[in-house]
N, C-alpha and C positions, 0 to 999 in steps of 0.2 A: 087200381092204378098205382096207389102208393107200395103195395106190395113188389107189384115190377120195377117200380122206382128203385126200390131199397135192393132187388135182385141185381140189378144192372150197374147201379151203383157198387155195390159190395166185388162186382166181376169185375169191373174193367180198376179200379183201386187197387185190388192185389196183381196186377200185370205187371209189371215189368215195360213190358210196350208202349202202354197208355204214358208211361213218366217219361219215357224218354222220347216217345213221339213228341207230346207236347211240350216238353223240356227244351227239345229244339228248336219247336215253331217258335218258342219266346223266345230263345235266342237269335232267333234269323230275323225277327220282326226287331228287337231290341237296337240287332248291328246298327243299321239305317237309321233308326229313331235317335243314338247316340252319335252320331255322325251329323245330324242334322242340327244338334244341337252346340257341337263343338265350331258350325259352323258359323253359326247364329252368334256365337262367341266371337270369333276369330273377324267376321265382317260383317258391322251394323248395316250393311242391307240387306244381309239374308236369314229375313225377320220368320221365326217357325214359332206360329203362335197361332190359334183359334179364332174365329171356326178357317182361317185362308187356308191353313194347313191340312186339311181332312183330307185331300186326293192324295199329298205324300203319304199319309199315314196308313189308308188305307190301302195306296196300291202296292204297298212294303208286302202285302197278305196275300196280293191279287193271285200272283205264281204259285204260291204253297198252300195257301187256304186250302183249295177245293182237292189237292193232294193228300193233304194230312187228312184231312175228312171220311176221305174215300181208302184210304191206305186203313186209317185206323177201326172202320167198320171192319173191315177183310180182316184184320191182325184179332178184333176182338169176337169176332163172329164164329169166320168160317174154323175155328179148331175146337170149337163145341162139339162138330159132327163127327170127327175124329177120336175125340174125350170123351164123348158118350154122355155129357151134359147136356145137352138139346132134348136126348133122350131121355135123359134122368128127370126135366124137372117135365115132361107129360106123364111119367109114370109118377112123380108126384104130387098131380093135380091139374097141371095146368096144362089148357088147349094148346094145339099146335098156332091158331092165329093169337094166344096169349103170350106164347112164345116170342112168336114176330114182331107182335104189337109190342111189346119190352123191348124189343131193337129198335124199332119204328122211334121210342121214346129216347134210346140211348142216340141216336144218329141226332136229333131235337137239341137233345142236352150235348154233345161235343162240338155241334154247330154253335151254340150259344156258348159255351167255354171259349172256344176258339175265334169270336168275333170278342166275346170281351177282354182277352189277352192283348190282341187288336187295340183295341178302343183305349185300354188301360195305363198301356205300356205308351202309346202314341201321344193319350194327352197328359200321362203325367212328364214327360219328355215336354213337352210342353211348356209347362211350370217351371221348370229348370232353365230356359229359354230367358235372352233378353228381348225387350220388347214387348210392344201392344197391339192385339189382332182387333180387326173390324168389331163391330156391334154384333152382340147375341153370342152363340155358342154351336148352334144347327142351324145349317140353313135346308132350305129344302132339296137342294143335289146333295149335299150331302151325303143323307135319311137317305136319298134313293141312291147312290157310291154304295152305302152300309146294308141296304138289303139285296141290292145288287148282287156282295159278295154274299152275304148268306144266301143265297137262291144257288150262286156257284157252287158253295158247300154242298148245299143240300143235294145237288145233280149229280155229282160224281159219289156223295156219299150213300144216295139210294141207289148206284149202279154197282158199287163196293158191295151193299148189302144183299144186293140180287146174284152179284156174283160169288156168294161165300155159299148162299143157300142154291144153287145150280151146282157150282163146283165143288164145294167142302173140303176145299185145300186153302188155305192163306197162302201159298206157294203159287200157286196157279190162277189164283182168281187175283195177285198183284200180276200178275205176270199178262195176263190176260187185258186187264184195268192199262197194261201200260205200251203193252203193244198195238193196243185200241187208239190210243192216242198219236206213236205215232204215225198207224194205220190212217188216220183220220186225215192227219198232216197233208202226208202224202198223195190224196183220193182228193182232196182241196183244190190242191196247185193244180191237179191235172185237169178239176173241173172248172176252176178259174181261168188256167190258159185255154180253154177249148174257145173261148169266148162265146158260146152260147148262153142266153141269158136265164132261159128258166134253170139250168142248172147251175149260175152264180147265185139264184136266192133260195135254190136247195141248201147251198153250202152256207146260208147264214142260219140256220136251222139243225144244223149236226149238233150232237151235243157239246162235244167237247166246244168248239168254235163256240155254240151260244156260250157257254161256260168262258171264254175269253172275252166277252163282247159284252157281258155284266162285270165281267171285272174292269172294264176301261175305262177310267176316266173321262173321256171326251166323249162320251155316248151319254152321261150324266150333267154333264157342263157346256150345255148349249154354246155358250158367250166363248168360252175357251176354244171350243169345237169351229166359231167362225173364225177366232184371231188366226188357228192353224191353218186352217183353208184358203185365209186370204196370204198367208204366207208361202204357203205351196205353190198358189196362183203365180205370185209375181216369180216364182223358180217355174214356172211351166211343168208344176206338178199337177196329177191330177187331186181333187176334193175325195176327204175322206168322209164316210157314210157308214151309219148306222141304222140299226131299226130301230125305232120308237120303245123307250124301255119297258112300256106297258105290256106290249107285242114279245119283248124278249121274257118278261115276267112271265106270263102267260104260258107261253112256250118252253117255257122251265118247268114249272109246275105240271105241263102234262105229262113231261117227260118222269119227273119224283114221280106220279101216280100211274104212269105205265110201269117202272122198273118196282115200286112196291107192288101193285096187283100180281106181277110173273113171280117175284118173292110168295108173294103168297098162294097162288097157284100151286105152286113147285112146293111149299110147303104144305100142302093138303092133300097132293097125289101123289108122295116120296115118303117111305118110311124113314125113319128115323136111327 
């Protein structure tokens, strides 16, 4: 394990890609966080301070997160099969699911870089802030906001990594990753306006969708979820509805273990 560690590591460091992908996200997550704070300056009621503040901080990610995740699997994967390093390192020892399982581990490790960039940037922003937030520092929506969006990463990141090892173009398997999405969009609306109901709770089960519906805020924050509903009501809006986060958890997770098994499939019955 540490050896793939130290492989995966050593590859995505000399990229190029990996800096300026991630170079970005800090920057786009930083805009907001810095803005938030100038705020916080400029009129003492718009207090950005711990834990009240964790939905801004983290939904600064909700949009890019599971992008950059999935982008940056495709950008460090699929040009191995092209470079003939996928090939190199079985002919130096190592199995083709030893191969994958080092991806399996890098897709782990950029999910967990890319929520602590998150986390880091959001509450040291924070400290710079005037003002004093509630008691404690986590609350428990929070923790579930925070793995919410890791699970978002992780879904579009094991569907990046599936499609580097099917198609083995970084050209083609973003390309692919992003007309899926607004493929998805589109097949939505048309099942939502049908008004049929078994196919409105298909559409909360699509990936990408569930990948929007971990990253929302109000699907974590019960309390907030009724102030907005009772405020829709009295506009004669209709209530907004989520599934049970446990149910979208769940439904995440089979999707990371469907889109790894066809990775691995495809890496067992495809030469290299």
């Amino acid at each position: 394990m540490w050896v793939l560690l130290r492989i995966e590591w050593l590859k995505a460091v000399k990229r190029r890609a990996f800096w300026v992908a991630v170079g970005a996200y800090a920057a786009f997550t930083a805009v907001p966080a810095v803005e938030r704070v100038r705020n916080a300056h400029r009129d003492p009621n718009a207090v950005h301070a711990l834990p009240e503040s964790w939905p801004e901080i983290l939904g600064a990610a909700t949009g890019l997160g599971p992008f950059v995740a999935g982008a940056l699997m495709i950008l460090l994967f699929a040009p191995e099969f092209s470079w003939r390093t996928a090939r190199q390192s079985v002919m130096d020892g190592l199995s083709k699911g030893e191969v994958l399982g080092g991806k399996v581990m890098l897709l782990a490790g950029l999910v967990a870089l890319l929520m602590a960039t998150t986390v880091l940037i959001g509450a040291g922003a924070t400290m710079l802030s005037p003002g004093q937030g509630g008691p404690g520092f986590l609350r428990p929506s929070d923790l579930s906001y925070m793995c919410g969006l890791a699970l978002g990463m992780l879904v579009l990141g094991s569907a990046g990594l599936t499609l580097s090892v099917h198609l083995r173009s970084s050209g083609s398997a973003l390309a692919v990753l992003l007309l899926y999405v607004f493929a998805e969009e589109a097949v939505v609306g048309l099942m939502l306006g049908s008004g049929i109901e078994v196919l409105r709770v298909v559409t909360d089960f699509l990936p990408f969708n569930l990948v929007e519906d971990l990253g929302e805020d109000l699907a974590h924050y019960p309390g907030v979820l009724a102030e907005v509903n009772a405020e829709r009501a009295e506009l004669g809006l209709a209530p907004l509805a989520f599934l049970e986060v446990g149910v979208l958890a769940v439904a995440a997770m089979a999707y990371c273990a469907f889109f790894l098994g066809r990775a691995f499939l495809s890496m067992r019955r495809r030469d290299l």
